[in-house]
DSSP file (Angstrom, degrees, kcal/mol; ACC not computed):
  #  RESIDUE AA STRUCTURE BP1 BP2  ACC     N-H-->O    O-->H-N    N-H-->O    O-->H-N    TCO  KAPPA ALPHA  PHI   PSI    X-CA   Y-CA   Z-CA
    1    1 A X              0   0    0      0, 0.0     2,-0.4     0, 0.0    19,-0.0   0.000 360.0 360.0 360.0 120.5  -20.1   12.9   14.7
    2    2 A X        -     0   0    0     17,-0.0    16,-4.8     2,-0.0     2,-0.4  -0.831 360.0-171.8 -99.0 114.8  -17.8   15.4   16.3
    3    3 A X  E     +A   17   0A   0     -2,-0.4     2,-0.3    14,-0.2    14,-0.2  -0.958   7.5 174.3-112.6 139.7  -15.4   17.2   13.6
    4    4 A X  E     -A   16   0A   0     12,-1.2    12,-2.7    -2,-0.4     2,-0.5  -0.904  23.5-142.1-122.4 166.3  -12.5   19.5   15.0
    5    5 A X        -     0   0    0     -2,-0.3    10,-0.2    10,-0.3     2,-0.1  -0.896  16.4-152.7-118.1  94.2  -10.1   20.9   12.3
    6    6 A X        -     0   0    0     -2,-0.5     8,-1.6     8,-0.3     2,-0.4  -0.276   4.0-141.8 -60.0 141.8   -6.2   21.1   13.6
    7    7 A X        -     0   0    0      6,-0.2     2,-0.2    -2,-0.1     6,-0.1  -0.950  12.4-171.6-129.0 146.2   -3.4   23.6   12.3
    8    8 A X        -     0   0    0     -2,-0.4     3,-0.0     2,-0.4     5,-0.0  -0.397  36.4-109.5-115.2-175.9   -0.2   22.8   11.8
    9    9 A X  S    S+     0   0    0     -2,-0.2     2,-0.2     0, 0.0    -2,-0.0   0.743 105.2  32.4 -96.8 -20.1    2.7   25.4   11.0
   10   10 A X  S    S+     0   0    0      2,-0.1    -2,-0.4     1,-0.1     0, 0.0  -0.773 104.6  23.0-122.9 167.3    3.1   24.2    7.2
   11   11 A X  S    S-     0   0    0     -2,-0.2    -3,-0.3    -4,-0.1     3,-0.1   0.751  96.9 -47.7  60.1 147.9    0.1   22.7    4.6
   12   12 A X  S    S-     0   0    0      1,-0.1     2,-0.3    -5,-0.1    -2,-0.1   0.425  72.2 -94.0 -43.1 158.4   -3.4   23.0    4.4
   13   13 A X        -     0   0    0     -6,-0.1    30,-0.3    -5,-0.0     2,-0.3  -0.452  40.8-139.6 -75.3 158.8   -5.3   22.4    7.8
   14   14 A X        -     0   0    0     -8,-1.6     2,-0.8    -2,-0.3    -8,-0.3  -0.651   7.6-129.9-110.5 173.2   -6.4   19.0    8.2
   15   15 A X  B     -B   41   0B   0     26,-1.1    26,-0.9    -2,-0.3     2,-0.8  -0.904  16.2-152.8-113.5 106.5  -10.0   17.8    9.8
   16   16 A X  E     -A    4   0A   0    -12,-2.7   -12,-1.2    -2,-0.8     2,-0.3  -0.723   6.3-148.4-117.4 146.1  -10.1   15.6   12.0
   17   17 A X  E     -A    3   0A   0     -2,-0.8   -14,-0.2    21,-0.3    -2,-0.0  -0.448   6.3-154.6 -86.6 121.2  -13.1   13.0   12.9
   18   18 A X  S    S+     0   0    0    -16,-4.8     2,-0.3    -2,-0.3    -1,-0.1   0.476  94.9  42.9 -85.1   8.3  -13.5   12.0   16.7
   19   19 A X  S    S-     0   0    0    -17,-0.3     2,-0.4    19,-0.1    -1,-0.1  -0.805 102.7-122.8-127.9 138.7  -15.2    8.7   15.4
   20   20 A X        -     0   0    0     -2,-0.3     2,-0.5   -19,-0.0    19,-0.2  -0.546  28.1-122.5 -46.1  98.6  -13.2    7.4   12.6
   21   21 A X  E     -C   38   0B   0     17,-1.0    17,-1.6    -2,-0.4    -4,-0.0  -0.603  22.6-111.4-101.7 148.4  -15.6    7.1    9.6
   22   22 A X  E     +C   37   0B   0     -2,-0.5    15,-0.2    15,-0.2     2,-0.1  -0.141  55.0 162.6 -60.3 113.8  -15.9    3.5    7.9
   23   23 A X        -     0   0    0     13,-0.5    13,-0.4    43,-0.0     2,-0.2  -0.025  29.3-124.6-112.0-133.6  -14.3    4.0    4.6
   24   24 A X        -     0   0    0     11,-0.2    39,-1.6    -2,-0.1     2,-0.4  -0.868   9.4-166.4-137.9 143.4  -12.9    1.9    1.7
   25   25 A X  E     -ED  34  62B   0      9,-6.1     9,-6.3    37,-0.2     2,-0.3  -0.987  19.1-176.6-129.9 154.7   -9.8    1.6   -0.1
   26   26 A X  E     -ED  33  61B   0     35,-1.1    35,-3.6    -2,-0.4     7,-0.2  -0.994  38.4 -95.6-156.4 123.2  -10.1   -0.5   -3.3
   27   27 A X        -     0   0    0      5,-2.1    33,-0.1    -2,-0.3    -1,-0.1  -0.008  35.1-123.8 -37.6 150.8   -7.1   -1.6   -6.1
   28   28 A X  S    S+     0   0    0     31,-0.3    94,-0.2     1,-0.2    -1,-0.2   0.651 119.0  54.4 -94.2 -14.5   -7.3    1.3   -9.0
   29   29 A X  S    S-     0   0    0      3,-0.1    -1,-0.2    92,-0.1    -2,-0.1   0.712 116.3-121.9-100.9 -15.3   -7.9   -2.6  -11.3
   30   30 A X  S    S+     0   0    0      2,-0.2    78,-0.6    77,-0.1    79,-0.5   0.186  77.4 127.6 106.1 -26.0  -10.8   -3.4   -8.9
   31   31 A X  S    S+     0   0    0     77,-0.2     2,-0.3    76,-0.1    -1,-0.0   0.779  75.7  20.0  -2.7 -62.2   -8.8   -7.0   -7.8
   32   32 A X        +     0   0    0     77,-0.1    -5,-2.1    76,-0.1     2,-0.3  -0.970  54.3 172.7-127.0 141.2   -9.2   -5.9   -4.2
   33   33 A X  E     +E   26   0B   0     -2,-0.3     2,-0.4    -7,-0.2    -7,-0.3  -0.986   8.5 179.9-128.5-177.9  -10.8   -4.0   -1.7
   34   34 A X  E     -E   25   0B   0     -9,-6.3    -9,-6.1    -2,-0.3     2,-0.1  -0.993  34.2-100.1-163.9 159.1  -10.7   -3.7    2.6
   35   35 A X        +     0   0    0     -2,-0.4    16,-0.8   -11,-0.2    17,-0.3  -0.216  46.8 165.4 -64.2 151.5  -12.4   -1.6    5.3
   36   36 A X  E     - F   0  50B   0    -13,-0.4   -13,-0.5    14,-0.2     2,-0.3  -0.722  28.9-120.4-160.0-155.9  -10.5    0.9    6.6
   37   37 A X  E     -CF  22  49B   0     12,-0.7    12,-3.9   -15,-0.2     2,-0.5  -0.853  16.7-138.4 167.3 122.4  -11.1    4.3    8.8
   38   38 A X  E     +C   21   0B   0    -17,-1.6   -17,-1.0    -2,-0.3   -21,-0.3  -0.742  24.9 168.8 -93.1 106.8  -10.5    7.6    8.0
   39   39 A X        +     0   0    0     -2,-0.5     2,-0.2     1,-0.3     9,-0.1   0.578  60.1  13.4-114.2  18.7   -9.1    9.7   10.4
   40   40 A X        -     0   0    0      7,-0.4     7,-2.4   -24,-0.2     2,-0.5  -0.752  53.9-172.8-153.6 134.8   -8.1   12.8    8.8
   41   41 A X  E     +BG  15  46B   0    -26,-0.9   -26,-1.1     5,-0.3     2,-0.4  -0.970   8.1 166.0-146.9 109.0   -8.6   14.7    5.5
   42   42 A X  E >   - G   0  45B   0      3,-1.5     3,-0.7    -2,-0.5   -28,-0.1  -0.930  59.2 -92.8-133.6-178.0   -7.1   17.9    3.9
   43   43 A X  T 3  S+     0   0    0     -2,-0.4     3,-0.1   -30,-0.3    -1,-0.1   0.666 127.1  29.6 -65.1 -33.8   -7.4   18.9    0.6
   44   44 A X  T 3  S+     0   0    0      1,-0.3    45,-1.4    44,-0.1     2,-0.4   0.466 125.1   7.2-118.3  -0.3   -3.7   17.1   -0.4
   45   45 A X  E <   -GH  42  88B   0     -3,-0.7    -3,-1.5    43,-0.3    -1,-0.3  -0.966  46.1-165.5-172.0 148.8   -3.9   14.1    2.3
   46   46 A X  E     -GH  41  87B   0     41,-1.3    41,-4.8    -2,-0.4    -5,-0.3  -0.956  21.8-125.6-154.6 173.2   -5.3   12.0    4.8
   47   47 A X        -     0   0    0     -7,-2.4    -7,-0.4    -2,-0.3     2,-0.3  -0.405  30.7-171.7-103.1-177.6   -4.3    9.2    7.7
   48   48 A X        -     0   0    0    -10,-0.2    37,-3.3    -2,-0.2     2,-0.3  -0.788  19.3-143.9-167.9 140.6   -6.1    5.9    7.6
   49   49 A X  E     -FI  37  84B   0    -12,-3.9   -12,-0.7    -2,-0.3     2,-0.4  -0.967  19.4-137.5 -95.0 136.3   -6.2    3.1    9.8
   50   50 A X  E     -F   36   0B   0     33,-1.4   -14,-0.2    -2,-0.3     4,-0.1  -0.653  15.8-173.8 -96.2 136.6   -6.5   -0.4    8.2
   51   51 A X  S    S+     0   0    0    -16,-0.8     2,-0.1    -2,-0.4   -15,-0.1   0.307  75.0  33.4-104.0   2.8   -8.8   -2.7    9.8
   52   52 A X  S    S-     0   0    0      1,-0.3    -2,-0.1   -17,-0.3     2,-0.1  -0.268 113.6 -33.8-135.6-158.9   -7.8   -5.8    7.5
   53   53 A X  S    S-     0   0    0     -2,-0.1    -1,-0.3     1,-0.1     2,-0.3  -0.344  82.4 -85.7 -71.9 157.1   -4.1   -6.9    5.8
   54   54 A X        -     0   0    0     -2,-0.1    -1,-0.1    -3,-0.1    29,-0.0  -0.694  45.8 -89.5 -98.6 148.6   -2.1   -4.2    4.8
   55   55 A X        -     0   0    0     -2,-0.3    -1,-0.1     1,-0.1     5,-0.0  -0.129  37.8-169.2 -77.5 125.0   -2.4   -2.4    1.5
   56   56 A X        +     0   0    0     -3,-0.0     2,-0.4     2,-0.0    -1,-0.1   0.720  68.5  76.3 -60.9 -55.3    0.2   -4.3   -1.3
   57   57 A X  S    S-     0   0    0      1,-0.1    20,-0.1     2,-0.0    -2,-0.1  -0.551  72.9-148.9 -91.8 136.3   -0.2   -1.8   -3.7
   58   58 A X  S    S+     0   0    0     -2,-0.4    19,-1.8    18,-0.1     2,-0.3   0.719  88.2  40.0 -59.2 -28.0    1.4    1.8   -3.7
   59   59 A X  E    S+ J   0  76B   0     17,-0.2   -31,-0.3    28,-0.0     2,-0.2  -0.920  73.8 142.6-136.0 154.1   -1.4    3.6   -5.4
   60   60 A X  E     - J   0  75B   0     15,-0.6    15,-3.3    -2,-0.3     2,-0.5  -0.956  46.8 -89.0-160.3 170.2   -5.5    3.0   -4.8
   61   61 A X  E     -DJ  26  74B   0    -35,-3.6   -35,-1.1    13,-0.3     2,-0.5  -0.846  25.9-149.0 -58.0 120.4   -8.5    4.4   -4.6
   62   62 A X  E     -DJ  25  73B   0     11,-3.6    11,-1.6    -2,-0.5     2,-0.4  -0.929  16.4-154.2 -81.4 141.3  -10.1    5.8   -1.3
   63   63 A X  E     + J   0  72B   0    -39,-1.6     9,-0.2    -2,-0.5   -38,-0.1  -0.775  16.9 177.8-107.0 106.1  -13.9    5.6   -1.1
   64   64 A X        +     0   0    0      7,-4.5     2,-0.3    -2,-0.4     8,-0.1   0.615  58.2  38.6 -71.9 -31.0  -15.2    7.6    0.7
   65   65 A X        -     0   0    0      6,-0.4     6,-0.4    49,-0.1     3,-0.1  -0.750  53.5-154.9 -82.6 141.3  -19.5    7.0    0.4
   66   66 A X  S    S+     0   0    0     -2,-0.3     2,-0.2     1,-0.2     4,-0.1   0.247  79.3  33.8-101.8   6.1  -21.1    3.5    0.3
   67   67 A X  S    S+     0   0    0      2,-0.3    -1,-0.2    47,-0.0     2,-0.1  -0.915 101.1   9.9-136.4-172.8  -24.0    4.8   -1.3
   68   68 A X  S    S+     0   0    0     -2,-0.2     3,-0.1    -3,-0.1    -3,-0.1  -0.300 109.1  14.3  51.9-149.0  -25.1    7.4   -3.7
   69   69 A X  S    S-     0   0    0      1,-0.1     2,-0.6    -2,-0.1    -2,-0.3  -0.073  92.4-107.7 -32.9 154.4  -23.1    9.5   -5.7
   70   70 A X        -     0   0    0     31,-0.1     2,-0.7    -4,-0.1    -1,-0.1  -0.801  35.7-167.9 -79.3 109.3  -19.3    7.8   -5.7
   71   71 A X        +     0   0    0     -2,-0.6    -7,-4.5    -6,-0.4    -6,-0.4  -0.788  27.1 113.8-132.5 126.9  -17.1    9.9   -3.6
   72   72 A X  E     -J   63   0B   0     -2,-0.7     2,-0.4    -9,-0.2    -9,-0.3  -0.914  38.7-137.7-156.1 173.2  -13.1    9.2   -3.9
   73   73 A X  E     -J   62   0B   0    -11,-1.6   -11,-3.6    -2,-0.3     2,-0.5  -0.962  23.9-109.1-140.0 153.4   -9.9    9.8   -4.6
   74   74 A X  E     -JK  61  90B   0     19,-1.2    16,-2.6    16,-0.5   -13,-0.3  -0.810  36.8-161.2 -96.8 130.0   -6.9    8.5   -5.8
   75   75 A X  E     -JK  60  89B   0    -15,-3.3   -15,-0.6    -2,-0.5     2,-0.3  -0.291  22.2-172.2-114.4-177.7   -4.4    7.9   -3.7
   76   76 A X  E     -JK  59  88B   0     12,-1.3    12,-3.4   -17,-0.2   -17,-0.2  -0.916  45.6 -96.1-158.6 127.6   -0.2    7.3   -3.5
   77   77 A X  E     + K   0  87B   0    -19,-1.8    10,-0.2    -2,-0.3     3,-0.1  -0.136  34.1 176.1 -12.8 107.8    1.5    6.2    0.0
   78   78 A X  E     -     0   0B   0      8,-2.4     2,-0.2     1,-0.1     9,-0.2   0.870  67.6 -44.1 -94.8 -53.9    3.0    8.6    2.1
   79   79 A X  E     - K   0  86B   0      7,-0.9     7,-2.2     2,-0.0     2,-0.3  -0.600  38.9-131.1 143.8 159.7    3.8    5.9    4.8
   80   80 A X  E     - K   0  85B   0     -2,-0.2     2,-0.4     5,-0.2     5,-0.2  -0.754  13.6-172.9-109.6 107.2    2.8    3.0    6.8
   81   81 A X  E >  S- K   0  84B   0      3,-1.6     3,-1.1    -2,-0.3     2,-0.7  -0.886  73.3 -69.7 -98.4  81.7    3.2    2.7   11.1
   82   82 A X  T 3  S-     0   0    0     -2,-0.4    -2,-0.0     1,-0.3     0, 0.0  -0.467 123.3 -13.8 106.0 -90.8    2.2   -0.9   12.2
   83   83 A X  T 3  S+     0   0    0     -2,-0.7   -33,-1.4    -3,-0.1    -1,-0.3   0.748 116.2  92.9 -83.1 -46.0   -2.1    0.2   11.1
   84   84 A X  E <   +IK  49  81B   0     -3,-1.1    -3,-1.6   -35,-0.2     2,-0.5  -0.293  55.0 179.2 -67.8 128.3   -2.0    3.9   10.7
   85   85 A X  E     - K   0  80B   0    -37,-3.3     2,-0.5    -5,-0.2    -5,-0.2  -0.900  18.7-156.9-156.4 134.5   -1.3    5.0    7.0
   86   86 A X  E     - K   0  79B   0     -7,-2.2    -8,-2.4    -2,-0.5    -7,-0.9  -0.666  21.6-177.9-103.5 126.1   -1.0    9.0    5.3
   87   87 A X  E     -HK  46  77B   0    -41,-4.8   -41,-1.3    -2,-0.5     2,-0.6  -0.859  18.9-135.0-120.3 149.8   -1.8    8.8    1.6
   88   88 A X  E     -HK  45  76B   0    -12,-3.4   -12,-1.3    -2,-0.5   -43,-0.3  -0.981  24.5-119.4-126.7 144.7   -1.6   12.1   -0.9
   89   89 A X  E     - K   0  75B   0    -45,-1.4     2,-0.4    -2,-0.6   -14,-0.2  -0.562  25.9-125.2 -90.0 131.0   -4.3   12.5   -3.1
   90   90 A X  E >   - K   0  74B   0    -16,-2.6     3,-0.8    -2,-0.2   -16,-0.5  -0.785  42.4-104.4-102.0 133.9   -3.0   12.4   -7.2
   91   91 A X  T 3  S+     0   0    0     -2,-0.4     3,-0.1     1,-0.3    -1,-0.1  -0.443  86.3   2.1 -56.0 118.9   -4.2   15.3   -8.7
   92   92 A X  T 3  S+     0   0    0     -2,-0.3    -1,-0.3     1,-0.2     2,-0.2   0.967 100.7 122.5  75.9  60.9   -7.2   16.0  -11.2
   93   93 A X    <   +     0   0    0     -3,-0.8   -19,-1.2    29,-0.0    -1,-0.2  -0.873  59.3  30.8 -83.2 123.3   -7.8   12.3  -10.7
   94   94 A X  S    S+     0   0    0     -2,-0.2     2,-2.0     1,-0.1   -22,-0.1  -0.167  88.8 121.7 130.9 -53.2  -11.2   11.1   -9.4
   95   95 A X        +     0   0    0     24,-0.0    -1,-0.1     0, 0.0     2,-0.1  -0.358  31.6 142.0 -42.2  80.3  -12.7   13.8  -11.0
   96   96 A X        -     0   0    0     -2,-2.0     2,-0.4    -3,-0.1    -3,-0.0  -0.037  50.0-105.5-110.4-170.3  -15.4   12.9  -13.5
   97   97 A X    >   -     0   0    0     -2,-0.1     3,-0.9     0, 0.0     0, 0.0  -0.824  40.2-117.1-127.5 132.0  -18.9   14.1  -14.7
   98   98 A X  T 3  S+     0   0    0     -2,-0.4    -2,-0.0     1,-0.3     3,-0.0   0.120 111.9  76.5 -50.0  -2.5  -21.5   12.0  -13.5
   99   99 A X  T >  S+     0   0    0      1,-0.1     3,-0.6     3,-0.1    -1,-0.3   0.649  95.9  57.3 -14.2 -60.0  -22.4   10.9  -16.8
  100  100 A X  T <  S+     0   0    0     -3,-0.9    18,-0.3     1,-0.2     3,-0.3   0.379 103.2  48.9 -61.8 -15.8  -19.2    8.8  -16.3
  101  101 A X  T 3  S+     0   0    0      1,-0.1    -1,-0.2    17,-0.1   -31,-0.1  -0.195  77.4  99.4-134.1  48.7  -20.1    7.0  -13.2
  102  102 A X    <   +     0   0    0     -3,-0.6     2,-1.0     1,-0.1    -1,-0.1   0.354  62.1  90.0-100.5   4.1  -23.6    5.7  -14.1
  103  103 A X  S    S-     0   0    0     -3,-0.3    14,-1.1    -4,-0.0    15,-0.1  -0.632  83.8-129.8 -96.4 103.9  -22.3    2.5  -14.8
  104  104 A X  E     -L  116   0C   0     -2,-1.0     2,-0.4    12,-0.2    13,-0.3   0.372  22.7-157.9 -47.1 162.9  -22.3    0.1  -11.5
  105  105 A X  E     -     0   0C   0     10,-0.6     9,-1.9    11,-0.2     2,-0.5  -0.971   9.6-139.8-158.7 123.7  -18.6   -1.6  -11.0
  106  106 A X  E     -L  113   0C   0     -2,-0.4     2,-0.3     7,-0.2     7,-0.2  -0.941  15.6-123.9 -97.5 111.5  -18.5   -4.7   -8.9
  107  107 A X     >  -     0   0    0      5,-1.8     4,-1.2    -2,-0.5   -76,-0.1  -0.473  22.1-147.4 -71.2 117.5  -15.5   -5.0   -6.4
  108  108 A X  T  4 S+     0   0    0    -78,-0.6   -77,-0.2    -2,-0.3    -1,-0.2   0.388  92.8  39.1 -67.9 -14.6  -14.1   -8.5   -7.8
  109  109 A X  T  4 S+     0   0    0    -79,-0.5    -1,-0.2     3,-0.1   -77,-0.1   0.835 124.5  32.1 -91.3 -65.7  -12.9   -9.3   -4.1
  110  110 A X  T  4 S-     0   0    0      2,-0.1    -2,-0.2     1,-0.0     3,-0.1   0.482  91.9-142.7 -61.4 -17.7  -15.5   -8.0   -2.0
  111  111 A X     <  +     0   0    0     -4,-1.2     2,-0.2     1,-0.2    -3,-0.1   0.502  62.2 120.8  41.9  10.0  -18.2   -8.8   -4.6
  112  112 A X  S    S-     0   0    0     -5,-0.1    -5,-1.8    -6,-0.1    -1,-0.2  -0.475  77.3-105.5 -67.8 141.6  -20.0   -5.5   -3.5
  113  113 A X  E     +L  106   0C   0     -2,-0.2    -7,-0.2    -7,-0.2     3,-0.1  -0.677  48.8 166.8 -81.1 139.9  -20.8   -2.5   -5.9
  114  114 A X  E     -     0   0C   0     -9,-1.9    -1,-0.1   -44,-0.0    -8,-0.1   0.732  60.3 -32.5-132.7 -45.8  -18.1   -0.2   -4.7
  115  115 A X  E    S-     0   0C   0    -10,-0.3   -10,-0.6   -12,-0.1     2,-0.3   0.077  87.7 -72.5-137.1-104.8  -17.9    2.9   -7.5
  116  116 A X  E  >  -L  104   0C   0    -12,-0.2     4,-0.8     1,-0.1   -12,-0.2  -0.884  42.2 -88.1-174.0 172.0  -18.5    2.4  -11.2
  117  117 A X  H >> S+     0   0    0    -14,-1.1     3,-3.6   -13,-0.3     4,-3.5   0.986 120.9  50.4 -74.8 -71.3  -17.1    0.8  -14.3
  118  118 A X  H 34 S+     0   0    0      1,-0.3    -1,-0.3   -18,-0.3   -17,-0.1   0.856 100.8  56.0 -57.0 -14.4  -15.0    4.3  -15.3
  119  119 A X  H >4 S+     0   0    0      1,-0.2     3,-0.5   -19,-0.1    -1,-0.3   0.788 109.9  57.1 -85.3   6.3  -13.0    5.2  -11.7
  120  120 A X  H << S+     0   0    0     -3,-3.6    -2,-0.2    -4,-0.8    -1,-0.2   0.877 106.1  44.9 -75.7 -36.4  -11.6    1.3  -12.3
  121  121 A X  T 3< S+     0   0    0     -4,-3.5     2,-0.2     2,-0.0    -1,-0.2   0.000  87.1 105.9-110.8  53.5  -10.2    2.1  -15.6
  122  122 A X    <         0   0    0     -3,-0.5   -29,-0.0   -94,-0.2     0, 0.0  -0.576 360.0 360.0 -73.1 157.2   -8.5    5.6  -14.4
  123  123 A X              0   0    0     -2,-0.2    -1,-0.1   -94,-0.0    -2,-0.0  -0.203 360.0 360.0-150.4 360.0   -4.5    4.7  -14.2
């Protein structure tokens, strides 16, 4: 996996991946989730491409490992281009003690374990 990191004139630098990697985004109520591909990350935002229907809801999860530890964020819309979508990351959410995420949380759509019981009931 080939990462180069891009600057811009404003906002953190961003990373960007030269294979997309296979993420998730998943309803913050656990209702839905779909495949997606991440194709940039900075500290306050990242692009996406949707592989599936496009996302209903304004705010979600990203998830970003499929196994071990849970690693994600919560996210809010930036805007949407035909596939392509920039989300900002909501602050001091996603951030737990692992203590908090031992409990397994089954995506009600997918029927896969996707994070744990507590990031579904964040709002």
């Amino acid at each position: 996996m080939k990462v180069t990191s891009t600057k811009r004139r404003k906002g953190p630098a961003r990373v960007r991946f030269e294979d997309p990697l296979d993420v998730r985004v998943m309803a913050i109520d656990g209702t839905w989730c779909r495949d997606c591909q991440l194709i940039d990350v900075s500290e306050t935002m990242a692009q996406i491409r949707l592989t599936g229907p496009a996302v209903n809801d304004t705010d979600f999860f990203l998830l970003i490992t499929r196994f071990g530890d849970p690693v994600f964020r919560m996210c809010t819309i930036r805007w949407i281009d035909g596939t392509l979508m920039e989300v900002s990351f909501c602050r001091n959410v996603g951030a737990r003690p692992l203590a908090e995420l031992n409990t397994p949380f089954i995506c009600k759509v997918c029927e896969r374990e996707t994070a744990s019981a507590a990031t579904a009931s964040i709002t």
